[in-house]
matplotlib code that plots the C-alpha trace (Angstrom):
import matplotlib.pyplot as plt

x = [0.0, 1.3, 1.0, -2.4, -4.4, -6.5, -7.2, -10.5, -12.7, -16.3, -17.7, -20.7, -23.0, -26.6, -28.4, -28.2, -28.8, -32.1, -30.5, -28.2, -31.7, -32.9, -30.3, -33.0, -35.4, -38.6, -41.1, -44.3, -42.7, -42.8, -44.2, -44.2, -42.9, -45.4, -48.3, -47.2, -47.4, -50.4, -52.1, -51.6, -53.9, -52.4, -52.0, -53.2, -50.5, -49.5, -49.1, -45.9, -44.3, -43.7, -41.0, -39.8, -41.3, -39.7, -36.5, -37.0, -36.8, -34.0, -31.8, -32.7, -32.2, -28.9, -27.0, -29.3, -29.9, -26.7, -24.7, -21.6, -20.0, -16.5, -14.1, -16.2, -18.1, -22.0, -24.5, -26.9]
y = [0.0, 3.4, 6.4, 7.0, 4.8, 2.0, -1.6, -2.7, -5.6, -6.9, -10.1, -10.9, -12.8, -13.5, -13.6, -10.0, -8.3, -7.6, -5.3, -3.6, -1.8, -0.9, 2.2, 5.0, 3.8, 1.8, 2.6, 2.7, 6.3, 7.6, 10.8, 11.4, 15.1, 15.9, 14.2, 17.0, 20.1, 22.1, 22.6, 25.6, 27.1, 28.1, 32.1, 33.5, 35.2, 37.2, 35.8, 34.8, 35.8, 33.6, 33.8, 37.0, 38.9, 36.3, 36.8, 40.3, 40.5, 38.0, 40.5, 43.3, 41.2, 40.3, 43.0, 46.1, 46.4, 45.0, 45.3, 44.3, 42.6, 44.5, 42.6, 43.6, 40.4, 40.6, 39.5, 36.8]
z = [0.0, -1.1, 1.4, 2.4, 0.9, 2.9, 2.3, 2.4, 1.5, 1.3, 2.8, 1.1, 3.8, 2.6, 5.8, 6.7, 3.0, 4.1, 6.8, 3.8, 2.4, 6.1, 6.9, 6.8, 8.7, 8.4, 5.8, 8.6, 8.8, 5.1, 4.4, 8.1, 7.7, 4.5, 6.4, 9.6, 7.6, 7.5, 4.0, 3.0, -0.1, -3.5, -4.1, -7.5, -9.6, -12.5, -15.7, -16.4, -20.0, -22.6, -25.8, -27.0, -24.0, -21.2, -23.1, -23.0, -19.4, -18.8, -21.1, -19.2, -16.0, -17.0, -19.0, -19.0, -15.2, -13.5, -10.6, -9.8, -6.5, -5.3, -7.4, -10.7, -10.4, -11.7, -8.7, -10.1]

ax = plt.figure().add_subplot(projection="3d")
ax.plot(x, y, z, "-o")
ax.set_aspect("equal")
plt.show()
């Protein structure tokens, strides 16, 4: 072995490879957290644009309207 790397090797025993799938926990608790939060309704909003006018506003977003970070970065 060369300097800092580790050996390491597998044993392959069959009687506990139903344990390999069981590392995050049992599946009585999925969608515990999801389940837990409270519904909460969907809010109406503006239409979004589409084609030329989206890419309108992605230009302007980008090279029209920017500023820059100390080290003459652009802010995203």
């Amino acid at each position: 072995m060369g300097k800092g790397q580790q050996s390491c090797f597998y044993v392959y025993l069959p009687q506990f490879t139903s344990l390999l799938y069981l590392v995050h926990g049992s599946l009585a608790r999925a969608g515990k957290v999801k389940s837990q939060t409270p519904k909460v309704e969907a809010q109406e909003k503006k239409k979004t644009p589409k084609g030329r006018a989206k890419k309108r506003i992605l230009y302007n977003r980008r090279f029209v309207n920017v500023t820059t970070l100390p080290g003459g970065k652009r802010r995203m």
